[in-house]
N, C-alpha and C positions, 0 to 999 in steps of 0.2 A: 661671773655666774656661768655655769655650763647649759649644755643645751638643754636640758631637765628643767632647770629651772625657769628658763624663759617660755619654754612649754608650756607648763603650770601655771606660770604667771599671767599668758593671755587666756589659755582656762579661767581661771581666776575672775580675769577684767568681762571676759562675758558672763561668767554665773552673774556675778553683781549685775549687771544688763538684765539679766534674765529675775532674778531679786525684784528689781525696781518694777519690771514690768507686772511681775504677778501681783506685787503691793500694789501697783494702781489698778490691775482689775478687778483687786478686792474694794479701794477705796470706792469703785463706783459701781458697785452691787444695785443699789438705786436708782441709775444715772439713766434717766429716760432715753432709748434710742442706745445705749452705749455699747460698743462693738469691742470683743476680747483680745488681747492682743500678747501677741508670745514672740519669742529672740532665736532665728535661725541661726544655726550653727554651723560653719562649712572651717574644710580642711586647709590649709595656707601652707603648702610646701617651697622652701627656699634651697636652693644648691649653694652647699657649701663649696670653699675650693681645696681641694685635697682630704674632705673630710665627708662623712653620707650626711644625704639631706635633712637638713631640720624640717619636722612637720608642727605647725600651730593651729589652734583653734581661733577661729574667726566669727564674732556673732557681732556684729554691724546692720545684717540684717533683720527686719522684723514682717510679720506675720499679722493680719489682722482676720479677726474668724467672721465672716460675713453673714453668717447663719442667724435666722432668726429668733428674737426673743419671743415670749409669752405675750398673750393683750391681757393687761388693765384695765377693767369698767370705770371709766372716771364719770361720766355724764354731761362732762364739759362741752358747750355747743362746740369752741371750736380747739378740740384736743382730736384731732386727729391719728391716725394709726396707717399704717402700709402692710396690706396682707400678699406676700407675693413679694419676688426683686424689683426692686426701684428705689429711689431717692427723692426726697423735697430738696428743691433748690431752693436757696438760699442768698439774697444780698447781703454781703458782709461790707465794710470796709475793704478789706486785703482783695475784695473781687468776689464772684460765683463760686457758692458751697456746694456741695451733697449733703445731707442730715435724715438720720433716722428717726431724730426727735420732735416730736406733733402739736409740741405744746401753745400754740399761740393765743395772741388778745389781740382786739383790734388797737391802735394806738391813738394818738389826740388829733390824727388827721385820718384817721378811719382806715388807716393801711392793716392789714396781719402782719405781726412781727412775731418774734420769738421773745424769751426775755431776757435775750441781751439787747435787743432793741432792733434785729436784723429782719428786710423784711422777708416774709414768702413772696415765691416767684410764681405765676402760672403756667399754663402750658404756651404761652409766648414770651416768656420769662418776662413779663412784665408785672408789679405790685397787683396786689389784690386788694380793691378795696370794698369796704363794709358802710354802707350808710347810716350812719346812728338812729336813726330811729323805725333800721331796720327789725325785724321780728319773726319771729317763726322760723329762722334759719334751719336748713338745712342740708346734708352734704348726701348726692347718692354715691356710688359706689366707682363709678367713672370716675368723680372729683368736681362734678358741677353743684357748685354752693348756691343755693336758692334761697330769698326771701320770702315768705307767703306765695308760695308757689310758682315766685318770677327768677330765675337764673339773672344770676348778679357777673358769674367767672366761673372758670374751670380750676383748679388748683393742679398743676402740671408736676407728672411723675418721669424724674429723670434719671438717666445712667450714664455711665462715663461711655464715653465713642471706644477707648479701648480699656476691658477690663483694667490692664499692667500698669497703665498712667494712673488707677486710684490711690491716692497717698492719704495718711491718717493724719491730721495735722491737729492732733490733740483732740481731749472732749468729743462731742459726737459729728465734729466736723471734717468732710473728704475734701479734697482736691483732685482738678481733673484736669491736669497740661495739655491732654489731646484734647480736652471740650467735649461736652455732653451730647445729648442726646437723647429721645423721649422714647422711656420706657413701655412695654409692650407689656399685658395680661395681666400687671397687677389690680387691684382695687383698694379704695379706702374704707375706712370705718370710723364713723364720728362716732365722740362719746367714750373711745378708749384711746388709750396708749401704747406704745409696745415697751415692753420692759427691755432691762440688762440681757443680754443673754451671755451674761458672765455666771459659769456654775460652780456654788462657794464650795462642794465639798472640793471637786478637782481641783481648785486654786489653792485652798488648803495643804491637799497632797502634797500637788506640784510646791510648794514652798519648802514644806518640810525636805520633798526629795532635793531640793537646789541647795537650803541650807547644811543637809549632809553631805555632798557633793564637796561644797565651798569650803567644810572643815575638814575632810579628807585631804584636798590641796593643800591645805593650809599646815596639817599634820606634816606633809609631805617636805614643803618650803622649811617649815622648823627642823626635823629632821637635816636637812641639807647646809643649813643652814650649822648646825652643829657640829656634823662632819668636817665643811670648810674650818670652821674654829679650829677646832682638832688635830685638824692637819698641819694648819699654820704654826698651831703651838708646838706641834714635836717636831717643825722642821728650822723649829727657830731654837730649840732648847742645843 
């Protein structure tokens, strides 16, 4: 295969990249907290020897659009919302999350979890707990959750220590290799959610422009691909 070819062909490997990624911003149009995510593209030039350089496309890297969604009225005591930059921490298994998503219950030992069963962290990154036969709950704008008008905890808003360490690590969850750090000016809102801020008509676009892209290449590799035939046959006849 000539240089043409292998050109096209890492084209190619990142449109699909690029494919996969707008199908899953579509799949989660709903996904509370769910952050957009798009396939950087950069130029990969190699020196040939005795011939000019080959240039390729390279999309390895990805893009996550940090911008925020719409709130949701839900009425849920504790469905929480982030107006403003910041993140809920989060205990996972795998370690300390970031999440955009607010949705928790108290659990059978009165912790907030999510529902995968993770719990929220406060602003000492420590569990938040809820006493069961607490009542009148409510959350002001700081993050101090109150029972009948007694502060129970703070619900702690954090951010990565350096933006470039936030990694997407699927779903609505970040990772942060440098370590967090507690977020400055935002506030909360009980009672709502924040939605997707995935926008379907531009995801839409953006598919149809990637899938015509992918079948131009594709025209392109068959095309070449007949040529070679071609050639082979009348240097063989």
């Amino acid at each position: 295969m000539d240089a043409a070819g292998y050109t096209t062909l890492t084209r190619q490997a990142g449109l699909m990249r690029e494919m996969q990624s707008v199908a899953n911003n579509i799949a989660n149009l709903s996904t509370t907290g769910f952050r957009r995510e798009g396939v950087v593209f950069t130029e990969h030039v190699a020196r040939l020897d005795a011939e000019p350089s080959l240039s390729m496309a390279s999309a390895s890297a990805r893009h996550v659009d940090l911008s925020a969604g719409g709130l949701a009225h839900t009425g849920g005591t504790f469905d929480f919302a982030i107006q403003g930059e910041g993140f809920f921490l989060i205990e996972t298994p795998a370690g300390q999350r970031l999440s955009r998503a607010g949705s928790f219950t108290p659990s059978a030992e009165g912790e907030l979890v999510n529902a995968q069963g993770d719990r929220l962290l406060d602003e000492g990154a420590a569990p938040i707990f809820v006493p069961p036969d607490a009542t009148g709950i409510t959350l002001a704008a700081d993050g101090t959750l109150s029972a009948d008008g007694q502060p129970m905890g703070r619900v702690g808003l954090w951010q990565a220590s350096d933006p470039l360490d936030l990694r997407h690590e699927g779903g609505t969850l970040f990772s942060a290799e440098g370590g967090v750090e507690p977020a400055e000016g935002a506030t909360l809102v009980q009672g709502s959610l924040e939605e997707s801020n995935v926008d379907p008509v531009s995801e839409v676009s953006r598919m149809i422009e990637v899938q015509r892209a992918y079948e131009l290449g594709q025209s392109f590799l068959d095309r070449e691909d007949d040529r070679i035939r071609t050639t082979v046959r009348i240097l063989g006849e």
